[in-house]
Backbone bond lengths (Angstrom), bond angles and torsions (degrees), N, CA, C in turn:
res aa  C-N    CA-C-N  psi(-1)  N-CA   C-N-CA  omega(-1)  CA-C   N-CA-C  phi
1 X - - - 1.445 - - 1.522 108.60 -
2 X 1.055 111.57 123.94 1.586 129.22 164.88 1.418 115.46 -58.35
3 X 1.881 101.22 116.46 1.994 96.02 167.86 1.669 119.67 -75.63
4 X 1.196 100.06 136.65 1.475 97.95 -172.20 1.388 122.09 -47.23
5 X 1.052 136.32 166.39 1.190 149.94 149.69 1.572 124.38 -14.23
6 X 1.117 157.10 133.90 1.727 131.90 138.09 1.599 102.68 -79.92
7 X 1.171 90.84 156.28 1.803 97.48 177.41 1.509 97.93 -126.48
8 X 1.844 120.10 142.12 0.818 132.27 -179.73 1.695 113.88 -49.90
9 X 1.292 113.50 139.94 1.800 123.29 -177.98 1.664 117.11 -95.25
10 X 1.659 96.15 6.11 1.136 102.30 171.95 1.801 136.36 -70.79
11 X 1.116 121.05 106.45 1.476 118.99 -165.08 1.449 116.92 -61.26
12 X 0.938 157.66 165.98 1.322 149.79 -178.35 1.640 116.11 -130.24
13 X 1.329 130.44 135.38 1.501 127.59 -170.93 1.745 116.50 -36.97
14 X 1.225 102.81 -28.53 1.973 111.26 -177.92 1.734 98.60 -74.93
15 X 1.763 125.86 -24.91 1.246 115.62 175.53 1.987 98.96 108.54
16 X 1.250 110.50 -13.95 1.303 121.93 167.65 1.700 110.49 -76.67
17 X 1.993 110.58 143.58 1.202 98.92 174.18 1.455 106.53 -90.58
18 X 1.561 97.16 169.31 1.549 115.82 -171.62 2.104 88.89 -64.24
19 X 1.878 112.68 153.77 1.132 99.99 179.19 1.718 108.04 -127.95
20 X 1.717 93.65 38.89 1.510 110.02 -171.96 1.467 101.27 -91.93
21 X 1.618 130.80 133.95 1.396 141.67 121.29 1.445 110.75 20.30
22 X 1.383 103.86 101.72 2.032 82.05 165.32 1.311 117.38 -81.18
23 X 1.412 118.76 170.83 1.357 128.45 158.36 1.430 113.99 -43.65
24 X 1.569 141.69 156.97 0.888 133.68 -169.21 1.850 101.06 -76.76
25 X 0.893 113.11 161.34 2.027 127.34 -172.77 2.084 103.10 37.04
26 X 1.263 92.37 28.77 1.964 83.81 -165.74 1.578 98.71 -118.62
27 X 1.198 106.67 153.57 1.810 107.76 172.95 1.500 116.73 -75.16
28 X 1.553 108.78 7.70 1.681 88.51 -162.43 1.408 97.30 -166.03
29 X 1.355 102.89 149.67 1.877 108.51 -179.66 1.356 127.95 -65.24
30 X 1.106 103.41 163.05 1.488 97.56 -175.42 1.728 121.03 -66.12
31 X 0.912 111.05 3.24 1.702 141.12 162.29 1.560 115.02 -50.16
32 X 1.603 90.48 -77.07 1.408 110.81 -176.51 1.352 124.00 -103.25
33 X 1.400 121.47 -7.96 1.615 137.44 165.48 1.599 94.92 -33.86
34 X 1.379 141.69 -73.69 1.376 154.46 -174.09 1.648 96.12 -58.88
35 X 1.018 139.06 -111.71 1.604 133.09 156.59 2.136 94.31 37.51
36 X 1.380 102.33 -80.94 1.248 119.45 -159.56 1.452 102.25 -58.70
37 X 1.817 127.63 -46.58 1.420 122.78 -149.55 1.785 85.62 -88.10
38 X 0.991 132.13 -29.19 1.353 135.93 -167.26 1.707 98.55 -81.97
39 X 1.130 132.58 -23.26 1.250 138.71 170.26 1.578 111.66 -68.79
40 X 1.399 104.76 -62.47 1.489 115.46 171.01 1.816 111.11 -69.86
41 X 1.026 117.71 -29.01 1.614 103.27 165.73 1.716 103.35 -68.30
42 X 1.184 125.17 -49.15 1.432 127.49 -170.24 1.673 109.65 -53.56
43 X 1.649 114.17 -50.74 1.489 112.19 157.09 1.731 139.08 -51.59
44 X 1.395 98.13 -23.94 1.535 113.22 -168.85 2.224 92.18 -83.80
45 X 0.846 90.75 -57.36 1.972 97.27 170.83 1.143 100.02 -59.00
46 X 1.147 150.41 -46.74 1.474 144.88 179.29 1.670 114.37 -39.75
47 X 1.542 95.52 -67.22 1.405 109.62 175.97 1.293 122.46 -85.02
48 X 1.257 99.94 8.74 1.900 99.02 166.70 1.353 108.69 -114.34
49 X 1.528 135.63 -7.20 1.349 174.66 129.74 2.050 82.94 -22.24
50 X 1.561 97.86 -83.13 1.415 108.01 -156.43 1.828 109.25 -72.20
51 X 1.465 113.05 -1.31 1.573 110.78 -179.17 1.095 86.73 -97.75
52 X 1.809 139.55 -51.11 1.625 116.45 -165.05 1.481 118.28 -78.13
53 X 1.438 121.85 -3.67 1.704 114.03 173.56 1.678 86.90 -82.28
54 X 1.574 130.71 -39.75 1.140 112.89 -176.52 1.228 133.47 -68.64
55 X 1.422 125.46 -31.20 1.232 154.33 165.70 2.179 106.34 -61.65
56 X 1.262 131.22 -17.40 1.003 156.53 174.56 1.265 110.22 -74.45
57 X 1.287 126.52 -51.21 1.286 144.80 -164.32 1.587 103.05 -62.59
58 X 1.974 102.19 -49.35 1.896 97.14 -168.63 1.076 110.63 -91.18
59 X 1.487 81.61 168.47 1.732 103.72 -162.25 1.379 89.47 -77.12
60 X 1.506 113.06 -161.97 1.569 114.94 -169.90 1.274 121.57 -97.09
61 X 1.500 111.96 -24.41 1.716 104.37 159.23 1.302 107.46 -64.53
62 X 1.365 142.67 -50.93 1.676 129.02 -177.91 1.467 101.59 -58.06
63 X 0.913 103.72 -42.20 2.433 103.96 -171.33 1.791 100.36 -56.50
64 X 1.306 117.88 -21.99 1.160 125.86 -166.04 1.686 109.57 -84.09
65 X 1.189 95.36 -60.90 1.716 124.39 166.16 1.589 111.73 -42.31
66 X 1.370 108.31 -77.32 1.515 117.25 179.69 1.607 101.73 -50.59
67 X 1.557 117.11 -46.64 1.742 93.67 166.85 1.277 130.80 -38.09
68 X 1.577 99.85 -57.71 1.798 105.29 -172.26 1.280 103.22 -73.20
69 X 1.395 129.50 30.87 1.687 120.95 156.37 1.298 101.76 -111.04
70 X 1.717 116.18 -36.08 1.591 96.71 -178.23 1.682 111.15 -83.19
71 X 1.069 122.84 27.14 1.486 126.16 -158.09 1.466 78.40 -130.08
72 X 1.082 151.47 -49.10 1.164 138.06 -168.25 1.912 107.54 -76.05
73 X 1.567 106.96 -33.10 1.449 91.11 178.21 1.510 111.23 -75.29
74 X 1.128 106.53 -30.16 1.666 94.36 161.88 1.524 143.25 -89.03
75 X 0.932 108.90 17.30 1.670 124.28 161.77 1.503 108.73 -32.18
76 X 1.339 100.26 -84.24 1.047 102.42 169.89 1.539 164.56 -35.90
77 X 1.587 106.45 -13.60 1.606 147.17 -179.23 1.785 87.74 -101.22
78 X 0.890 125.07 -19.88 1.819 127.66 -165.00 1.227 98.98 -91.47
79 X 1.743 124.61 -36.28 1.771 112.12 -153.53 1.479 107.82 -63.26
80 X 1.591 124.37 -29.09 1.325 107.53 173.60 1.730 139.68 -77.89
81 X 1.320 90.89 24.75 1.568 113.91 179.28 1.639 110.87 -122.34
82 X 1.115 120.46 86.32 1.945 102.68 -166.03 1.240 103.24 -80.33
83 X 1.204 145.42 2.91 1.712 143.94 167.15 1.712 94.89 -67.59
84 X 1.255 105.87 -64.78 1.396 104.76 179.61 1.715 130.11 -60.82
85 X 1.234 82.48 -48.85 1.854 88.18 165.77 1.440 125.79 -47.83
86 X 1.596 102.16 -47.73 1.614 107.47 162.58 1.397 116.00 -58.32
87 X 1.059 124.35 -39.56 1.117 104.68 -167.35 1.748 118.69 -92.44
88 X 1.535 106.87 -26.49 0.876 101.41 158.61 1.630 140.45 -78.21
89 X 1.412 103.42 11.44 1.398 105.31 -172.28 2.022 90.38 -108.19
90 X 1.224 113.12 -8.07 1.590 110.34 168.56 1.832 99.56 -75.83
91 X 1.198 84.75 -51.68 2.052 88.21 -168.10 1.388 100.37 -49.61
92 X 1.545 132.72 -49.56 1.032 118.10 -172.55 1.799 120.72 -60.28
93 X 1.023 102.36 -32.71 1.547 115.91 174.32 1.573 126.56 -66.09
94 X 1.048 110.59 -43.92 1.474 117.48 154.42 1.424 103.30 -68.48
95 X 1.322 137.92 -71.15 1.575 105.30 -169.10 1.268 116.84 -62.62
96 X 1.364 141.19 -0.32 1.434 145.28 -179.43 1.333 105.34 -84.75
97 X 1.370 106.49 -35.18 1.801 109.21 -169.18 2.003 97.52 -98.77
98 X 1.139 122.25 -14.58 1.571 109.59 160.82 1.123 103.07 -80.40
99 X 1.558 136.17 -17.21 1.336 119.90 179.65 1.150 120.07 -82.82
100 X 2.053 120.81 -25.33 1.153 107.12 154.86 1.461 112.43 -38.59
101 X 1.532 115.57 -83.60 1.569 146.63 -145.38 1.792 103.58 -47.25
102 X 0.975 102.49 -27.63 1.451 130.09 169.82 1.921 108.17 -53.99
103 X 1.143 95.57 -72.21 1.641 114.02 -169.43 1.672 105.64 -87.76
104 X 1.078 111.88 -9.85 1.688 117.32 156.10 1.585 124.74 -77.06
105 X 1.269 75.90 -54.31 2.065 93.47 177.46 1.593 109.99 -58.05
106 X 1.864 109.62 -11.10 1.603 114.34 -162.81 1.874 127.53 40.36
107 X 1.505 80.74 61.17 1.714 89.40 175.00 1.457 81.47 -100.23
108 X 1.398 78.28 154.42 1.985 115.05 -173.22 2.296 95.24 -64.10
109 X 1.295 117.78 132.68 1.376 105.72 -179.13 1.600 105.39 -61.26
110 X 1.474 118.71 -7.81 1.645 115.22 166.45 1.300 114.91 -117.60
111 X 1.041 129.46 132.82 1.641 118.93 142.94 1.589 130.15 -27.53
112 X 1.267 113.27 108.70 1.602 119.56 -166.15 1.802 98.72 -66.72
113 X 1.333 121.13 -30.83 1.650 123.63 169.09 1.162 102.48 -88.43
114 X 1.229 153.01 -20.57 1.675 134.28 -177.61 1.784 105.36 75.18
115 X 1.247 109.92 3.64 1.160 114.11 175.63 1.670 126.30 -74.97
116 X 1.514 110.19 118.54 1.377 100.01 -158.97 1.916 105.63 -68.38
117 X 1.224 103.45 -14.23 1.229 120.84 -154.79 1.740 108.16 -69.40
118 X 1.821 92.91 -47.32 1.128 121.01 -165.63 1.880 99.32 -69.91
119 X 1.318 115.54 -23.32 1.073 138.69 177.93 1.865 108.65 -70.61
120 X 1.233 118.02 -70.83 1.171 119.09 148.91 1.647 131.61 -24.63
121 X 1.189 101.83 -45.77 1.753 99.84 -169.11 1.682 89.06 -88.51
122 X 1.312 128.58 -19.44 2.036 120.75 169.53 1.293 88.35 -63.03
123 X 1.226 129.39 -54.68 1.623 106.68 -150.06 1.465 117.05 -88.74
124 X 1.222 117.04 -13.54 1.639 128.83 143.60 1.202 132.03 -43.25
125 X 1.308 105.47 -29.44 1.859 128.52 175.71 1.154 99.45 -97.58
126 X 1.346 138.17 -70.49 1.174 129.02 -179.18 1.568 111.61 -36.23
127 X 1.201 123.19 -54.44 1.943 131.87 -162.69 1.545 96.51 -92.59
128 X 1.226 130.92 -18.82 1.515 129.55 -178.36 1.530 99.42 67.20
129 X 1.352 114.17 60.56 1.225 124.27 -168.03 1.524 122.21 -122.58
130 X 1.350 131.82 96.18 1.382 145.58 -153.06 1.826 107.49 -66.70
């Protein structure tokens, strides 16, 4: 006995699905396979579009911070590189330990001026850094 068919999951402008063959292990015909990856590239720029105007916005203690979160989800993708692992397992430690020195010293979690500058000359004081 023959396994059925998959039929493409592609929707069509009338609201009907597409009633093409998929690609073999794929949701969608060879029609709309392209349609779909150009859709999902168009979303993936969107939201990387919408993290760097957001990521733009902070001052440099948050730009610092929000690093050591995306540096921490990737740790892990790093361990098979130990140049990188080392080094990224120092970076994480220094921004972990200004984030103590940070929240000890009781700086505001923003800059009350938005000044990146003003941001700069804390972390110069904080590190005794010329």
């Amino acid at each position: 006995m023959h396994k059925p068919l998959d039929l493409c999951t592609f929707i069509l402008p009338n609201g009907n699905r597409c009633r093409q063959v998929t690609l073999r292990d794929k949701l969608f015909c060879r029609h709309h396979i392209r349609l779909h990856k150009i859709r999902r590239r168009s979303t993936h720029q969107m939201t990387t579009d919408r993290l760097r105007a957001e990521v733009a916005k902070l001052d440099l203690i948050q730009l610092l911070f929000h690093l050591g979160v995306r540096l921490q989800r990737i740790q892990s993708a790093v361990e098979g590189y130990p140049e990188a692992s080392a080094i990224l397992s120092i970076v994480l430690e220094r921004l972990n330990k200004m984030e103590q020195i940070h929240q000890e010293m009781g700086y505001p979690d923003e800059d009350k001026t938005g000044s990146a500058s003003a941001s700069a000359s804390n972390l110069r004081r904080i590190y005794d850094v010329q």
